[in-house]
N, CA, C and O atoms as CSV, one atom per row, in Angstrom:
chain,resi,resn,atom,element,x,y,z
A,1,UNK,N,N,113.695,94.255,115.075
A,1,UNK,CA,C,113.101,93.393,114.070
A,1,UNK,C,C,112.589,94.252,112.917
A,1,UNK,O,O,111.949,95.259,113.220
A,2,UNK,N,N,112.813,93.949,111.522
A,2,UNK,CA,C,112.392,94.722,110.726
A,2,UNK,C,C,111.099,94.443,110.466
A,2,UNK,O,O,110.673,93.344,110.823
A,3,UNK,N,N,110.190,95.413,109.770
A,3,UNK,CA,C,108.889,95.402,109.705
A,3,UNK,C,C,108.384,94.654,108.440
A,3,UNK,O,O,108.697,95.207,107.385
A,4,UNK,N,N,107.643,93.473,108.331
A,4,UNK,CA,C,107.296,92.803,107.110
A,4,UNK,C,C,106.025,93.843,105.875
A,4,UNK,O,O,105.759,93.699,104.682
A,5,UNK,N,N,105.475,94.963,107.073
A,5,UNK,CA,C,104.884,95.754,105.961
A,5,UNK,C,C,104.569,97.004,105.524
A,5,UNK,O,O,104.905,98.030,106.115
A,6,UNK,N,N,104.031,96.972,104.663
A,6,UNK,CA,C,104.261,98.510,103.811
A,6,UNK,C,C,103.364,99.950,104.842
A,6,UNK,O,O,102.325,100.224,105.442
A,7,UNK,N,N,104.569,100.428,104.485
A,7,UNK,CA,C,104.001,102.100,105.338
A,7,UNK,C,C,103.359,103.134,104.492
A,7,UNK,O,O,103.771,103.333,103.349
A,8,UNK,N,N,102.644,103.615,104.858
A,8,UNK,CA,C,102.127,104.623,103.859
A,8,UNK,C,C,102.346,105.802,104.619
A,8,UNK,O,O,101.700,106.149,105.607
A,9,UNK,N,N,103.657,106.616,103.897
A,9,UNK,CA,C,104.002,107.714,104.683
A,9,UNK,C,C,102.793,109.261,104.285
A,9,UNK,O,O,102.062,109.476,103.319
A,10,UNK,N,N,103.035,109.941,105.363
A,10,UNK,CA,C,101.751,111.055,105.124
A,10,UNK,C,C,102.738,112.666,105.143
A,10,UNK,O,O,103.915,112.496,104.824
A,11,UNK,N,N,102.513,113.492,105.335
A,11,UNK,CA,C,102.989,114.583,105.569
A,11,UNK,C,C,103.869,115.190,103.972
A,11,UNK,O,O,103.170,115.125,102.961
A,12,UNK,N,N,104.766,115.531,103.862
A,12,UNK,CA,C,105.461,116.258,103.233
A,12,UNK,C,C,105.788,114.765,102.025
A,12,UNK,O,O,105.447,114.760,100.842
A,13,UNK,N,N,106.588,113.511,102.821
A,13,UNK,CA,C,106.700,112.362,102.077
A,13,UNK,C,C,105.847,112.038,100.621
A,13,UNK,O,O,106.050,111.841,99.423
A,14,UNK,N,N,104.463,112.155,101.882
A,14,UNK,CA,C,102.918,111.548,101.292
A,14,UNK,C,C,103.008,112.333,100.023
A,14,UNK,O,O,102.997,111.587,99.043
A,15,UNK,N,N,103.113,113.873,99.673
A,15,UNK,CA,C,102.937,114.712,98.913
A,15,UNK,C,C,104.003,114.212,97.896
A,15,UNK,O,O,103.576,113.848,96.800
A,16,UNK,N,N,105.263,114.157,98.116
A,16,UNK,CA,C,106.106,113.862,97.023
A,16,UNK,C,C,105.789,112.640,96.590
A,16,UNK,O,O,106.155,112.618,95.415
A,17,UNK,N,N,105.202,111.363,96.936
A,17,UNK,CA,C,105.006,110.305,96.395
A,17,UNK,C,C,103.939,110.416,95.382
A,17,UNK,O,O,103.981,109.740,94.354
A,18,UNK,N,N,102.783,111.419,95.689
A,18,UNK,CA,C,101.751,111.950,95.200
A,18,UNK,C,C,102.290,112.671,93.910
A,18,UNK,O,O,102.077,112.166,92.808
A,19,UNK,N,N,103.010,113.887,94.046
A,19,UNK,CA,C,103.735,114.188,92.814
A,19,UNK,C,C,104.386,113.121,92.093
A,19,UNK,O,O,103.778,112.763,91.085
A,20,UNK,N,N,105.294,112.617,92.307
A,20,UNK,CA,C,106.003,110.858,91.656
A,20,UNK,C,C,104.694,110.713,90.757
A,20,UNK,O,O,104.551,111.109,89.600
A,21,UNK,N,N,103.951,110.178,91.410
A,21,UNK,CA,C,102.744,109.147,90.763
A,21,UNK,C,C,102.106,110.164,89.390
A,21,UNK,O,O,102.044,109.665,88.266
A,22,UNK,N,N,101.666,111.590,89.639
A,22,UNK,CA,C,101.456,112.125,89.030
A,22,UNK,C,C,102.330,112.655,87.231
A,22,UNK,O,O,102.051,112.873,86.052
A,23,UNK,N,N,103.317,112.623,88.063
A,23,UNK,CA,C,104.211,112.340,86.756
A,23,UNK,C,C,104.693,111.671,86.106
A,23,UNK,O,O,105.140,111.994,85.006
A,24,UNK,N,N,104.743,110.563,86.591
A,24,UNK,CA,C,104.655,108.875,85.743
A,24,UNK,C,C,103.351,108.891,85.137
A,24,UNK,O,O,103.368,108.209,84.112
A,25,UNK,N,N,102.213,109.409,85.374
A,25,UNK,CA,C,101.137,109.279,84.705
A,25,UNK,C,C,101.013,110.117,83.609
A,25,UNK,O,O,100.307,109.753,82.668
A,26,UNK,N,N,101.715,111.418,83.577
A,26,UNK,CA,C,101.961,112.256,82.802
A,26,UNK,C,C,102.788,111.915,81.437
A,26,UNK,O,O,102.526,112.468,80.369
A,27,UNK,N,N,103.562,111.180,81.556
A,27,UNK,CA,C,104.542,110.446,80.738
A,27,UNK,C,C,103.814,109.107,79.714
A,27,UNK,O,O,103.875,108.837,78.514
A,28,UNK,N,N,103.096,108.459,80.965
A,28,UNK,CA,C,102.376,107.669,80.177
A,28,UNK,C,C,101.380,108.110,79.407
A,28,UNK,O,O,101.339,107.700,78.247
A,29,UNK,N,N,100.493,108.921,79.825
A,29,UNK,CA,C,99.805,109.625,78.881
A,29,UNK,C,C,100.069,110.215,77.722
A,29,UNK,O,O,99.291,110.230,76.769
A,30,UNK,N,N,101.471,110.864,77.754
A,30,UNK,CA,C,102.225,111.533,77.068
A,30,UNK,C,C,102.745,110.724,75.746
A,30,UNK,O,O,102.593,110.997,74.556
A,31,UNK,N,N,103.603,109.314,76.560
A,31,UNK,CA,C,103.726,108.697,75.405
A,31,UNK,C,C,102.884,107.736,74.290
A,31,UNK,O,O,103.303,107.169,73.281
A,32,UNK,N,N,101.549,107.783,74.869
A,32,UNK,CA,C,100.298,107.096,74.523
A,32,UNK,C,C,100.021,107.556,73.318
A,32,UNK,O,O,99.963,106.993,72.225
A,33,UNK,N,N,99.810,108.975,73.751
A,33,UNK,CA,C,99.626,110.052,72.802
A,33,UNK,C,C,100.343,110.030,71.358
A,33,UNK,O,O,99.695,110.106,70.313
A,34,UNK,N,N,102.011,109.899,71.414
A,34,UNK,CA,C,103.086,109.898,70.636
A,34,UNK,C,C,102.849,108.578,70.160
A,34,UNK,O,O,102.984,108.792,68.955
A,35,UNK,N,N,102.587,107.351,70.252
A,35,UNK,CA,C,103.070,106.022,69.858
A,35,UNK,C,C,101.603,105.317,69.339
A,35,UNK,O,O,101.621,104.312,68.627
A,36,UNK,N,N,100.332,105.962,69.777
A,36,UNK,CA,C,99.468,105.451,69.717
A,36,UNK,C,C,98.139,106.134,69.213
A,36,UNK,O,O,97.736,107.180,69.722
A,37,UNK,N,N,97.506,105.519,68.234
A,37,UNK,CA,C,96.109,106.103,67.915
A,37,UNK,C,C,94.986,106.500,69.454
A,37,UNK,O,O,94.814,105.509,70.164
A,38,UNK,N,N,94.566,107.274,69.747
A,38,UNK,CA,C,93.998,108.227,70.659
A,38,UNK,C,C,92.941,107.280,71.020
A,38,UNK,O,O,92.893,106.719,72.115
A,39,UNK,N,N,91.647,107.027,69.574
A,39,UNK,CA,C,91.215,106.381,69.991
A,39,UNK,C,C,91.549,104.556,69.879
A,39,UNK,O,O,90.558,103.826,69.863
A,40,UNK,N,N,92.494,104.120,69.831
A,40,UNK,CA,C,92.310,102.439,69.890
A,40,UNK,C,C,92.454,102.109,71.276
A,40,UNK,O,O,92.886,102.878,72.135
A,41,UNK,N,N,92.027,100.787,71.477
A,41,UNK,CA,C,91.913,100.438,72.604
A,41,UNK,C,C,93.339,100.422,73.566
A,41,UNK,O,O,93.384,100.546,74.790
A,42,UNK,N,N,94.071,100.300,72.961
A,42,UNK,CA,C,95.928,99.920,73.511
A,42,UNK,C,C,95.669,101.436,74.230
A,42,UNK,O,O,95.282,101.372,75.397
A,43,UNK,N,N,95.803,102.486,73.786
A,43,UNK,CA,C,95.676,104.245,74.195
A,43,UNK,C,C,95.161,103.943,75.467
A,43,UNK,O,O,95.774,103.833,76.529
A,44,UNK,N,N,93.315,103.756,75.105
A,44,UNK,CA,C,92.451,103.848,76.138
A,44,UNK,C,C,93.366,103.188,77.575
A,44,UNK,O,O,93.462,103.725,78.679
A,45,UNK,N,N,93.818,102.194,77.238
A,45,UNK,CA,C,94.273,100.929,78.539
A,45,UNK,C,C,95.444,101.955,79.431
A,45,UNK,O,O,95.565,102.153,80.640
A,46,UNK,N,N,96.216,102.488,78.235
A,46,UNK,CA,C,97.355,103.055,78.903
A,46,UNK,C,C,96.382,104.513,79.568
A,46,UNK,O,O,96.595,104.677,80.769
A,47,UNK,N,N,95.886,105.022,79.256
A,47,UNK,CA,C,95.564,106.424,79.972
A,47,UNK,C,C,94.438,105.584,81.190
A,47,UNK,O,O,94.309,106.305,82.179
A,48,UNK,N,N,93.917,104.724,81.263
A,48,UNK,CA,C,93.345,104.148,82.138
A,48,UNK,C,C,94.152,104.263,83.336
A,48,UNK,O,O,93.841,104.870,84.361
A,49,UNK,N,N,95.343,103.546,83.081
A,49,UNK,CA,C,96.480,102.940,83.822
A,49,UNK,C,C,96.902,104.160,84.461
A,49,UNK,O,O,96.897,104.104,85.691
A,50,UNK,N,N,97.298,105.348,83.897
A,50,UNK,CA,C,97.572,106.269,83.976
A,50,UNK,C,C,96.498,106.979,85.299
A,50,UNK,O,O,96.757,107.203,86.482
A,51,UNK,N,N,95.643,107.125,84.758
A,51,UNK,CA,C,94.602,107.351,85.535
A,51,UNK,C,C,94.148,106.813,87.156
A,51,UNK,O,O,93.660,107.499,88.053
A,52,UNK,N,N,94.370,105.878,87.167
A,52,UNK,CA,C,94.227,104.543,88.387
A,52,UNK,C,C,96.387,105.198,89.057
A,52,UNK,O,O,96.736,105.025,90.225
A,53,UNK,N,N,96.757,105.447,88.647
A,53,UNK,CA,C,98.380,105.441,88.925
A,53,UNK,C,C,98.069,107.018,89.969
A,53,UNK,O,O,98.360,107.151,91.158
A,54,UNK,N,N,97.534,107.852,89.235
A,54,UNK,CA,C,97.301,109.099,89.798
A,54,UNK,C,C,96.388,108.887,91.087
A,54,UNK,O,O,96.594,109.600,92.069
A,55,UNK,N,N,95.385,107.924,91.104
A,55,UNK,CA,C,94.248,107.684,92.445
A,55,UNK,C,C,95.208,106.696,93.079
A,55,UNK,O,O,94.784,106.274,94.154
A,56,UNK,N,N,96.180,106.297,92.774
A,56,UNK,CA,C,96.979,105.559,93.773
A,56,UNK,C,C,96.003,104.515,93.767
A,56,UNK,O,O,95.661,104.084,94.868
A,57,UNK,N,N,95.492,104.027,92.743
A,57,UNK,CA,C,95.362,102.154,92.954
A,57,UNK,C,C,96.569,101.514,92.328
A,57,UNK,O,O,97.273,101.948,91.416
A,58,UNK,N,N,96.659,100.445,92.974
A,58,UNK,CA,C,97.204,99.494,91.932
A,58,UNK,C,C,98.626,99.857,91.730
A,58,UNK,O,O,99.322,99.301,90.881
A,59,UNK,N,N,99.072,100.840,92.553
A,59,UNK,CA,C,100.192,101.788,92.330
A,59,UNK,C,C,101.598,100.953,91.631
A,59,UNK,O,O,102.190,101.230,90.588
A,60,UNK,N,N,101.946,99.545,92.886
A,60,UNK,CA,C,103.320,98.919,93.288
A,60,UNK,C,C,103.287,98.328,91.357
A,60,UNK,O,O,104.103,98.565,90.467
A,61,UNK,N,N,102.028,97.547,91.323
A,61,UNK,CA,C,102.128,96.826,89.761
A,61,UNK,C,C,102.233,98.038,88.507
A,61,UNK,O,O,103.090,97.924,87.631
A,62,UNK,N,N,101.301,99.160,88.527
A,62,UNK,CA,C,101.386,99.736,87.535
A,62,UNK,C,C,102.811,100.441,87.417
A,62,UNK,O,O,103.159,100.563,86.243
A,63,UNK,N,N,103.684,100.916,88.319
A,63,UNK,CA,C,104.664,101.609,88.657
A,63,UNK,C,C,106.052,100.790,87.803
A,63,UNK,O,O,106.949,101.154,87.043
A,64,UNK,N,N,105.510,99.210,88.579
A,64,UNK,CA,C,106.647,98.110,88.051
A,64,UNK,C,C,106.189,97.940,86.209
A,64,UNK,O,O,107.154,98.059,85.453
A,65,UNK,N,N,105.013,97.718,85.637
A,65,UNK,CA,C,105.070,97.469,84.673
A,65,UNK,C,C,105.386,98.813,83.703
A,65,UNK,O,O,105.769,98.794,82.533
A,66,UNK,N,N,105.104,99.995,84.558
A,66,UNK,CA,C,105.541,101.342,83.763
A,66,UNK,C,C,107.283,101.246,83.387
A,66,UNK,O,O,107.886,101.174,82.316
A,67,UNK,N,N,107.707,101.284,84.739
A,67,UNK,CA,C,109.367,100.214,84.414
A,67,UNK,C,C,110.083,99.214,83.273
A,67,UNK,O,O,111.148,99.336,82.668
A,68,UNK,N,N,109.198,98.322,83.241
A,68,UNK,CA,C,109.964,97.193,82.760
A,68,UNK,C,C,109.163,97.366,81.084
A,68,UNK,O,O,109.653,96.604,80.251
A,69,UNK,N,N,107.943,98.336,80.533
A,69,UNK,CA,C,107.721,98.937,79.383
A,69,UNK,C,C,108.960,99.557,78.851
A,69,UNK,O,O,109.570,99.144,77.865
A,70,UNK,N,N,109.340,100.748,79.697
A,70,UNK,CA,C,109.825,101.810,79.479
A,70,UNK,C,C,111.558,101.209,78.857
A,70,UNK,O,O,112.035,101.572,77.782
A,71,UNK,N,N,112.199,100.318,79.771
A,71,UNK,CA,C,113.175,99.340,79.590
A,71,UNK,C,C,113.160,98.302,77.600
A,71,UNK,O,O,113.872,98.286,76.596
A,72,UNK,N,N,112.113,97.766,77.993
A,72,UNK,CA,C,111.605,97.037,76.314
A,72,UNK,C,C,111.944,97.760,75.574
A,72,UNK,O,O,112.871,97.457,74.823
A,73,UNK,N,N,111.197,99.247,75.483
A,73,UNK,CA,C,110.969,100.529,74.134
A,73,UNK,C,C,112.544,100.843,74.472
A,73,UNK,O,O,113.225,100.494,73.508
A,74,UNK,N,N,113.188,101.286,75.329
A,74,UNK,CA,C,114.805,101.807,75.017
A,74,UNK,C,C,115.674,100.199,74.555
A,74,UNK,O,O,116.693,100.212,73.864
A,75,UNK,N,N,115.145,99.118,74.999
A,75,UNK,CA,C,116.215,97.901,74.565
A,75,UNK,C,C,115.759,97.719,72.686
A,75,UNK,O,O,116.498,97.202,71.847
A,76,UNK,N,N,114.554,98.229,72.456
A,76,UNK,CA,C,114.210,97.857,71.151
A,76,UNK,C,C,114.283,98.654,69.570
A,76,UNK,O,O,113.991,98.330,68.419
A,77,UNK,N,N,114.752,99.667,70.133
A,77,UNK,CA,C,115.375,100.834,68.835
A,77,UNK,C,C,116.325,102.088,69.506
A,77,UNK,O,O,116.508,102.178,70.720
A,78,UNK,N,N,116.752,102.799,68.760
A,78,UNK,CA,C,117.672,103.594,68.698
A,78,UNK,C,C,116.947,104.932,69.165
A,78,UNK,O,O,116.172,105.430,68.348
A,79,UNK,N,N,117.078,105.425,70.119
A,79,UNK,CA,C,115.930,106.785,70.548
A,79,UNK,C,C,117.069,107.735,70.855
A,79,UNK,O,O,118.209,107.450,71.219
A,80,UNK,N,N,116.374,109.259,70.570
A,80,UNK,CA,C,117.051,110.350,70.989
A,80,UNK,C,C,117.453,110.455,72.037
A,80,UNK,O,O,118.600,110.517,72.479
A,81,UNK,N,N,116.225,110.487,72.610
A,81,UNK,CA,C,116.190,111.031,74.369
A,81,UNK,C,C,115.974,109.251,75.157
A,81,UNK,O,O,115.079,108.777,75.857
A,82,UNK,N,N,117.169,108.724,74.655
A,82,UNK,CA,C,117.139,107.351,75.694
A,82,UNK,C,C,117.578,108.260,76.971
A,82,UNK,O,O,116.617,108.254,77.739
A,83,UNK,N,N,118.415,108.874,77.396
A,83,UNK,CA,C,118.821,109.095,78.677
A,83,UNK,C,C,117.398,109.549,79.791
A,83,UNK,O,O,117.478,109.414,81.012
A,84,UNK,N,N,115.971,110.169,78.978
A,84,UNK,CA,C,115.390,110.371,79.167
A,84,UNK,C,C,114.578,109.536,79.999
A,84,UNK,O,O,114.153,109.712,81.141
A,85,UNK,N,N,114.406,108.256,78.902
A,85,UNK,CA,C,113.320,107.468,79.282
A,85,UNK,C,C,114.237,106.329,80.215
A,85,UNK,O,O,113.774,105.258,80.610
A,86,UNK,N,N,115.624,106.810,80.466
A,86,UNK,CA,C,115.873,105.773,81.335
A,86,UNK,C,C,115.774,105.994,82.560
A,86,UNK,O,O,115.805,105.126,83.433
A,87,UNK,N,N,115.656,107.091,82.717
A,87,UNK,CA,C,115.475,107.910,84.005
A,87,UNK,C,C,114.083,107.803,84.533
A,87,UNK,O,O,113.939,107.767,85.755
A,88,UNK,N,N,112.907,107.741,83.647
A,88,UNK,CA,C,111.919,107.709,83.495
A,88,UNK,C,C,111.678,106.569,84.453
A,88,UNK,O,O,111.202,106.476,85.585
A,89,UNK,N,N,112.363,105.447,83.260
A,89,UNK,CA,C,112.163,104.149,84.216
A,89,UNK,C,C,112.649,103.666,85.574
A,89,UNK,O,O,112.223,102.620,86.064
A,90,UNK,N,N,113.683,104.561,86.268
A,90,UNK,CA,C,113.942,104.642,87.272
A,90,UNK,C,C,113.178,105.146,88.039
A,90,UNK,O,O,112.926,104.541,89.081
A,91,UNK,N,N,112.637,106.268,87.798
A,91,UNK,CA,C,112.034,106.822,88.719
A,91,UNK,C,C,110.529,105.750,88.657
A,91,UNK,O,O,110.178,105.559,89.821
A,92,UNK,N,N,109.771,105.173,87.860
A,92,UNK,CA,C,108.842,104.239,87.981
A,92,UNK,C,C,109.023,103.061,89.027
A,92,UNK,O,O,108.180,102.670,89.834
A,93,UNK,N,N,110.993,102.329,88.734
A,93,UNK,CA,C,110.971,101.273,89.815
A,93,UNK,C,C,110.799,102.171,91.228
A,93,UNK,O,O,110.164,101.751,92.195
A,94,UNK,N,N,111.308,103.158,91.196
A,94,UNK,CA,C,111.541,103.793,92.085
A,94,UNK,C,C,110.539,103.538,93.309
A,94,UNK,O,O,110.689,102.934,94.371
A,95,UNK,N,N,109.124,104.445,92.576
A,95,UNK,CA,C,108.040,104.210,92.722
A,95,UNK,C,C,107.178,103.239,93.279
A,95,UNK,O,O,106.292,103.425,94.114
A,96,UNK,N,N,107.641,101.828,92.553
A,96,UNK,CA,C,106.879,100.696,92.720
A,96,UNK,C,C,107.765,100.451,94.023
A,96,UNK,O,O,107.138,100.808,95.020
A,97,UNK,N,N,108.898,100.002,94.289
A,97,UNK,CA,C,109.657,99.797,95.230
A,97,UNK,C,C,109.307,100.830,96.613
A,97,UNK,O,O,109.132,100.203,97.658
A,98,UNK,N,N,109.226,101.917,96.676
A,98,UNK,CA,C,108.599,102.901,97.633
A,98,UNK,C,C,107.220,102.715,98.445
A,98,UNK,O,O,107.118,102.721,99.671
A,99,UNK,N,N,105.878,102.499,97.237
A,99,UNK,CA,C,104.819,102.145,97.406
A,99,UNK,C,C,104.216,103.601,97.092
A,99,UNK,O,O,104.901,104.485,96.578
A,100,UNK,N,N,102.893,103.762,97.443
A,100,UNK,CA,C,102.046,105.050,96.711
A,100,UNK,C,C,101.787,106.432,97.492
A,100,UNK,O,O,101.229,107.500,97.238
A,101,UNK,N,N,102.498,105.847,98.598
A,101,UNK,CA,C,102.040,107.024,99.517
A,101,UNK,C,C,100.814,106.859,100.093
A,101,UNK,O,O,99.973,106.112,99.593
A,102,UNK,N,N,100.493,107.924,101.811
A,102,UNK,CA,C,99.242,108.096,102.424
A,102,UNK,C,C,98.183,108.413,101.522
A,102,UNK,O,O,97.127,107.781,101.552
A,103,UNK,N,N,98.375,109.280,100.782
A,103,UNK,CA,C,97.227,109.831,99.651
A,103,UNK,C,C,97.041,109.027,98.378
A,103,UNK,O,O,97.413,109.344,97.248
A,104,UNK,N,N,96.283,107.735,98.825
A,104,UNK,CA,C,96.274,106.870,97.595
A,104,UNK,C,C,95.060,105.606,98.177
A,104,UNK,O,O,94.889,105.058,99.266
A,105,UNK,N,N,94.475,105.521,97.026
A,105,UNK,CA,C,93.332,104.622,97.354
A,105,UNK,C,C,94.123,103.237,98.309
A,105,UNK,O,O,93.974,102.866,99.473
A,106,UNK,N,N,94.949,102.765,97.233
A,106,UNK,CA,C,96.126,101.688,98.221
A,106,UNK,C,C,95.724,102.052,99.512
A,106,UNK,O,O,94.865,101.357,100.053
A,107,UNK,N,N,96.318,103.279,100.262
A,107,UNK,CA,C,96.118,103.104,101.714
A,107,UNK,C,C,95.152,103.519,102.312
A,107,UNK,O,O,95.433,103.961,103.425
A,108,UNK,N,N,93.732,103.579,101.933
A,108,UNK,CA,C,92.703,103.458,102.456
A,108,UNK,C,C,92.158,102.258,102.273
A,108,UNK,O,O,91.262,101.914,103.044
A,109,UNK,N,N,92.612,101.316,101.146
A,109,UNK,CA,C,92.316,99.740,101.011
A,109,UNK,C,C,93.262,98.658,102.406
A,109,UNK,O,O,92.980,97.792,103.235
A,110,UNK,N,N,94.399,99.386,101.957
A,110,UNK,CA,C,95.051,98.303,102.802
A,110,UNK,C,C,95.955,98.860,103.380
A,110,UNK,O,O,97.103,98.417,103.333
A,111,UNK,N,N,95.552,100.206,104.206
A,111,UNK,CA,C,96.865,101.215,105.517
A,111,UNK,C,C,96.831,100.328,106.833
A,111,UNK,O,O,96.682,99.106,106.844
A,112,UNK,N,N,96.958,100.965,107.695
A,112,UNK,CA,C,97.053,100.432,109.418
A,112,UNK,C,C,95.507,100.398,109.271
A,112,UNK,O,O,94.710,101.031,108.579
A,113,UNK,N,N,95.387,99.315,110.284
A,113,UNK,CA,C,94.482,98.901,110.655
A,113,UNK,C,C,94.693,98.175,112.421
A,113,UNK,O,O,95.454,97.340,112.911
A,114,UNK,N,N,93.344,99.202,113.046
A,114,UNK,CA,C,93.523,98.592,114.572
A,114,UNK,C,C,92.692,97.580,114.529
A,114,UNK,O,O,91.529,97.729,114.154
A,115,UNK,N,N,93.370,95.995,115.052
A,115,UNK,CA,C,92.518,95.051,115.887
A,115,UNK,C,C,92.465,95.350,116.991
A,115,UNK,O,O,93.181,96.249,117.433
A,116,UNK,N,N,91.492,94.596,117.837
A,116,UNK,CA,C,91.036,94.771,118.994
A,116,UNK,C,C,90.608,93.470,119.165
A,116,UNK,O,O,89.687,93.100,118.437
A,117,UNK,N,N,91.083,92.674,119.985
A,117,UNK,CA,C,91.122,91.658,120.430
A,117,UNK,C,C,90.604,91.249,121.794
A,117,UNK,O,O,91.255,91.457,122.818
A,118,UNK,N,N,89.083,90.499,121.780
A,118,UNK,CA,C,88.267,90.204,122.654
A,118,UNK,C,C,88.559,89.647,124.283
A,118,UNK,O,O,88.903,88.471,124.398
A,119,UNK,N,N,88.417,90.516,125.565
A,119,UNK,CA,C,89.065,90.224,126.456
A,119,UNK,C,C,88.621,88.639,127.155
A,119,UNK,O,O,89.239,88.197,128.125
C-alpha cells in the first residue's frame, strides 16, 4: 500500500534538501535585489520568503510559488539567461514536490508522530 504521507528524509538526503532550499533562497534574494528597490515592501516580502524557505517553513508553497514566478518572468520578456531561470524553476518544483527535508521547521511541526493508544 502506498503511503498517503510526507517523509522527512534525514541523513545525507536531509542535507541535500537543506542545500536545495538554500539555494532557491539565494536566487530569490538575488533576483529581488536585480528587479527590485531594496527597500520597498515587494523586496522585503521576497527576502522574507526567502528567509522562511531557508528555516524550512512553509517550504512545499514557497518552493511551488518560487516555480510558477520564475515561469511568468521567462513567459513575459525576452531574457538572456532564460535557460537559466528555467532550470531554476525546475529545481523549485522540484523542491516543492520532494518536500523540505528532516532539517526544517516543517518537520518538527508536522514529522512522525507516536500515538499511543489507551489500553
Amino acid at each position: 500500500m502506498k503511503q498517503l504521507f510526507s517523509v522527512y528524509p534525514a541523513g545525507l538526503a536531509g542535507a541535500a534538501l537543506l542545500l536545495l532550499r538554500c539555494s532557491l533562497a539565494l536566487v530569490l534574494t538575488s533576483s529581488a535585489s536585480e528587479y527590485l528597490d531594496l527597500r520597498s515592501w515587494p523586496a522585503l516580502v521576497v527576502n522574507g520568503l526567502a528567509i522562511a524557505l531557508v528555516a524550512g517553513f512553509a517550504t512545499r508553497i514557497i518552493a511551488a510559488s518560487a516555480s510558477v514566478a520564475g515561469l511568468l518572468v521567462l513567459a513575459a520578456g525576452d531574457h538572456a539567461m532564460w535557460i537559466l531561470l528555467l532550470g531554476r524553476s525546475i529545481d523549485a518544483l522540484a523542491l516543492a514536490l520532494i518536500g523540505p527535508g528532516a532539517y526544517s521547521i516543517d518537520a518538527l511541526l508536522f514529522g512522525r508522530a507516536t500515538i499511543t493508544l489507551p489500553k
